[in-house]
N, C-alpha and C positions, 0 to 999 in steps of 0.2 A: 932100292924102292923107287921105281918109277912114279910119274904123275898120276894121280886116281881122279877122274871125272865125275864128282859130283850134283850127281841129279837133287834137284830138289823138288818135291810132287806137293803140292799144294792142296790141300781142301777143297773141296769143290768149293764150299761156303768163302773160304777166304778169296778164292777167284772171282768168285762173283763180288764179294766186298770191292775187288781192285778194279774190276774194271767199272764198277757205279764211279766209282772215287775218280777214274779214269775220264771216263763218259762228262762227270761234271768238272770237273778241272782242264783238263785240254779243250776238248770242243768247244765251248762257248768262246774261247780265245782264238779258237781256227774261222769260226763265223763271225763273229769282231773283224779279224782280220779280212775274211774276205766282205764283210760290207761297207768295210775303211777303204778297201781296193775299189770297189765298184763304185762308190760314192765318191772317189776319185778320178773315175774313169767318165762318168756320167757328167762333173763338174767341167774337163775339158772338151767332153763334146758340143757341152750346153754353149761355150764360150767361142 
């Protein structure tokens, strides 16, 4: 019995759950991130 490749097909609904869940849990930490970048970049220009 060789390996079997398990697909798994998701709900539309449950899709769209993940990526809200997605959308608010990552992103605001990738724009965090870049306005910690920028406000860093801005503070050695200033100087």
């Amino acid at each position: 019995m060789g390996e079997e490749k398990k697909v798994i097909i998701l709900p539309k609904q449950m899709q769209i759950e993940m990526m809200k869940f997605f959308l608010k849990t990552s992103i605001p930490r990738k724009k965090k991130q870049k306005i910690n970048g920028l406000s860093k970049q801005n503070d050695r220009s200033d100087s």
